[in-house]
VEXKE-11475 format. One record per residue: residue in three letters; x, y, z of N, C-alpha, C, O in turn. Coordinates in steps of 0.02 Angstrom, whole numbers, padded with zeros to 5 digits, always signed. Each point is the difference from the previous one (the first is absolute). Layout:
// VEXKE-11475
ALAXYZXYZXYZXYZ;...
END
This chain:
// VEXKE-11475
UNK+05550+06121+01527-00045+00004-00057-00024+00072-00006-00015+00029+00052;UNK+00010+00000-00107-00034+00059-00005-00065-00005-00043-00015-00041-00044;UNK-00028+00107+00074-00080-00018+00003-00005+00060+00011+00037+00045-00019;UNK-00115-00040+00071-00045+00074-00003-00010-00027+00084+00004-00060+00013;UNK-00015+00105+00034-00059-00004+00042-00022+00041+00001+00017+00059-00002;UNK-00082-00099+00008-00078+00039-00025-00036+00011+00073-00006-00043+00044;UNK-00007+00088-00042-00047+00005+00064-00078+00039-00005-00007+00055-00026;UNK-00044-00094+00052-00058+00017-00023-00042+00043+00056+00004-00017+00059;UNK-00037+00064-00076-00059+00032+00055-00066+00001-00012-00027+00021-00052;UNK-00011-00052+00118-00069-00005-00011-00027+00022+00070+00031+00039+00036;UNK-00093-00066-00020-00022+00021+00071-00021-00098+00006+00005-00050-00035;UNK-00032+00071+00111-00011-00065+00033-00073-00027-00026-00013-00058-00015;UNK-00028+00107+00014-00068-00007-00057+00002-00037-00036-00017-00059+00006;UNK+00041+00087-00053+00006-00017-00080-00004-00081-00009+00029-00042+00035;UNK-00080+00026-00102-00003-00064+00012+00005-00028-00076-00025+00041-00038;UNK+00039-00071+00020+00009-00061-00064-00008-00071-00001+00048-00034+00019;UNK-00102+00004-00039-00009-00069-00016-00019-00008+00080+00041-00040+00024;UNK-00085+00062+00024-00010-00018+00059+00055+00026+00039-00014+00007+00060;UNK+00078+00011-00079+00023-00005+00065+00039+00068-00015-00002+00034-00051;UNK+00040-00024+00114+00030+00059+00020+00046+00010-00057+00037-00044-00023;UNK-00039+00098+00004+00053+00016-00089+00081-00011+00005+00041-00015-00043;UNK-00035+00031+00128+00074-00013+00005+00044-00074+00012+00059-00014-00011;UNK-00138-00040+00048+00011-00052-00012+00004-00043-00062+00020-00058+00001;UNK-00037+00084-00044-00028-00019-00087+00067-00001-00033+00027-00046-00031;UNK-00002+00116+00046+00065+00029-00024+00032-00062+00013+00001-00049-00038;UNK+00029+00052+00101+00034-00064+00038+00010-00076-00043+00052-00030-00015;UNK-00114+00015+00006-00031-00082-00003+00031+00015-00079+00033-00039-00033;UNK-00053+00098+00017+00005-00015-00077+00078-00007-00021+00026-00035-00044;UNK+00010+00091+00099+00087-00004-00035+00003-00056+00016+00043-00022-00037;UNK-00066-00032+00080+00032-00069+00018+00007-00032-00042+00055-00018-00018;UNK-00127-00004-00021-00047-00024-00064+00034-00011-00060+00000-00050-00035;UNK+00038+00123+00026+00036+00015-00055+00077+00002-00015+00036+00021-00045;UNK-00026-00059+00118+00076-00031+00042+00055+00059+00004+00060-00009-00012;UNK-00086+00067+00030+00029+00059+00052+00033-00067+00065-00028-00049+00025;UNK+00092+00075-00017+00040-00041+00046-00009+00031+00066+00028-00028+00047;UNK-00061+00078-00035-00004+00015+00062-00041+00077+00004+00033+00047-00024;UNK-00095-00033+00049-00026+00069-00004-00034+00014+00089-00012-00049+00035;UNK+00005+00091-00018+00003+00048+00079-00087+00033-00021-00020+00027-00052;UNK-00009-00040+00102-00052+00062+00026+00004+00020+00065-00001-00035+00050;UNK+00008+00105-00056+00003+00046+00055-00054+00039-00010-00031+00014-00051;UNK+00020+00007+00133-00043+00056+00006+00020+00051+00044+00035-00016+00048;UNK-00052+00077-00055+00002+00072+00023-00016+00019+00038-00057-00023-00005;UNK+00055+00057+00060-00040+00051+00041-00031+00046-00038-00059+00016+00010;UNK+00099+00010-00061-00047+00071-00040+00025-00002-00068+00050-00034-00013;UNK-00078+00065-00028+00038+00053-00057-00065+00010-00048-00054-00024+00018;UNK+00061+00061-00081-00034+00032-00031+00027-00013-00095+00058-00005-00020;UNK-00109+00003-00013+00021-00013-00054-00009+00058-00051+00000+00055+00026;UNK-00009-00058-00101-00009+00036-00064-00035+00074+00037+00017+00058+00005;UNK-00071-00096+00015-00057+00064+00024+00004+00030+00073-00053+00024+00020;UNK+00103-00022+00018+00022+00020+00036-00036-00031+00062+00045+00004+00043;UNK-00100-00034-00011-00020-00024+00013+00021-00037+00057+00017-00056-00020;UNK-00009+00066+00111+00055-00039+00016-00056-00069+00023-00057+00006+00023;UNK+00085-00058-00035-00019-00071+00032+00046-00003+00064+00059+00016+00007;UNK-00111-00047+00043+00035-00047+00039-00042-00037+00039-00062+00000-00004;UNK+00108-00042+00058-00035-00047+00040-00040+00028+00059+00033+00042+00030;UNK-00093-00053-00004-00036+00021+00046-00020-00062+00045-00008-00059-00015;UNK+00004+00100+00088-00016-00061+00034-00061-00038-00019-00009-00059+00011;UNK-00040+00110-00049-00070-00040-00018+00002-00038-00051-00027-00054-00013;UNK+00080+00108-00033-00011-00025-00090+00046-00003-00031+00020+00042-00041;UNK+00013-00110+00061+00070-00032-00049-00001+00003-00080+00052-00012-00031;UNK-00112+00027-00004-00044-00022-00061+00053+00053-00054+00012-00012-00059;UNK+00018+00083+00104+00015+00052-00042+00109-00022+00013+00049+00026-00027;UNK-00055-00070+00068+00111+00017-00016+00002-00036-00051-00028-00051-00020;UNK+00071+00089+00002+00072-00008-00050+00003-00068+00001-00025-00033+00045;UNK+00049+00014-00086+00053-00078-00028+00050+00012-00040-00007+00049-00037;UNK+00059-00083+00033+00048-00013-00047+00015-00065-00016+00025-00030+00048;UNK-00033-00010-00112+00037-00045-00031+00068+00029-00044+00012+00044-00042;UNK+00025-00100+00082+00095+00026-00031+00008-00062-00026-00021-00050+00029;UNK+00050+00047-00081+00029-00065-00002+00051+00014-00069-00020+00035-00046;UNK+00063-00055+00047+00090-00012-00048-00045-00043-00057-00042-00045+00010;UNK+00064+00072-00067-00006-00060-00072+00047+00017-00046+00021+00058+00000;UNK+00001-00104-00048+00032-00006-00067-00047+00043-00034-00059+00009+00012;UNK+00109+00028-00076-00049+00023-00047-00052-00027-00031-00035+00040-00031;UNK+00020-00094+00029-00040-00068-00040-00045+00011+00062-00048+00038-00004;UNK+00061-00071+00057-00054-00019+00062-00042+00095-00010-00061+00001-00004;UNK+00090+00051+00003-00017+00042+00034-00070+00025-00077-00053+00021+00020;UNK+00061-00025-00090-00038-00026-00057-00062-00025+00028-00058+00021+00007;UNK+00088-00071+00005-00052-00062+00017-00055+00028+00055-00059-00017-00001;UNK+00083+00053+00040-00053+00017+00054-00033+00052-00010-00060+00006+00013;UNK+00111+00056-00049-00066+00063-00026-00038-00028-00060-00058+00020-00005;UNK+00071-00043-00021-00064-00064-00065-00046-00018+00045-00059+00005-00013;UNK+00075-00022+00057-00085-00048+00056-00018+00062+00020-00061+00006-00002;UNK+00094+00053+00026-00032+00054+00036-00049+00030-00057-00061-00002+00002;UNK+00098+00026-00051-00040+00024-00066-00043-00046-00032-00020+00020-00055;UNK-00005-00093+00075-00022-00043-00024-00076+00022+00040-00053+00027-00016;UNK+00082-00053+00071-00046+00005+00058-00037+00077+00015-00051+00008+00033;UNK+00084+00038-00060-00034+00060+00006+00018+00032+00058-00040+00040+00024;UNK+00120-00055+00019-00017+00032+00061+00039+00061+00000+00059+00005-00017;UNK-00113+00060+00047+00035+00055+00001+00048+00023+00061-00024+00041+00040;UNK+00080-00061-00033+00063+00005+00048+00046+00049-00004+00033+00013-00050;UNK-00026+00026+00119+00073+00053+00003+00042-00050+00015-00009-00042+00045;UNK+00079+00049-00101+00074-00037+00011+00063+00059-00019+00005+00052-00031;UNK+00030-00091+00067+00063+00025-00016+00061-00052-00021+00012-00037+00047;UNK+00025+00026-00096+00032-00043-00035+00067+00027-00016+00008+00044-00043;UNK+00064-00084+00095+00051+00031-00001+00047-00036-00013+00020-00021+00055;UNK+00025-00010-00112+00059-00018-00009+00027-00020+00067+00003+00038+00048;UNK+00022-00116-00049+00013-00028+00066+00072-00043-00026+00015+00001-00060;UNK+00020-00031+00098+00034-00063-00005-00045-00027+00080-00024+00032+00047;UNK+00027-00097-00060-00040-00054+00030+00031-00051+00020+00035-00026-00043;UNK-00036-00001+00097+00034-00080+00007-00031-00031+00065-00047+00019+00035;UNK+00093-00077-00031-00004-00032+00074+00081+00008+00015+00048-00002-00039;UNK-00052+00013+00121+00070-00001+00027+00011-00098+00012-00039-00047-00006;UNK+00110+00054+00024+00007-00074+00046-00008-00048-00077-00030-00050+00018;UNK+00041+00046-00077+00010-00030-00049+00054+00021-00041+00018+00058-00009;UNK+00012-00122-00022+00043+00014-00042-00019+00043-00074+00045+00014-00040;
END
């Protein structure tokens, strides 16, 4: 199938509707029947404002996250509409994919 994967950057902070922004992300591609989306987190990096984040033994509050997740052009619509709905201000990167499952006809 060809699609986009989208991959999103936030910090571990960051919060929306109560909860952690990267878990939101998550719940929401599910919601909106994303077939499958990833959160990872970082040791370090730095964004727009140069700024480096990372994990500390005291203060997990500042790493990195990434939500990745594969969509159809339609699914991938559908989810920057809730982002722009919802108001959330997110670093992504969005790259022309082919997509599948192995082990099927």
């Amino acid at each position: 199938m060809q699609g986009y994967q989208l991959s999103l950057y936030t910090l571990r902070n960051r919060k929306h509707d109560g909860k952690p922004l990267g878990q939101w992300l998550l719940e929401e591609a599910q919601r909106l029947g994303v077939r499958g989306a990833s959160l990872s987190s970082a040791s370090e990096g730095y964004g727009q404002h140069g700024q480096v984040h990372s994990a500390r033994f005291f203060e997990l509050g500042d790493q990195p996250v990434e939500v990745t997740m594969a969509l159809s052009a339609e699914e991938l619509a559908r989810f920057m509409a809730r982002l722009l709905e919802e108001q959330i201000k997110v670093a992504y990167t969005k790259v022309p994919v082919e997509f599948g499952t192995t082990g099927e006809p």
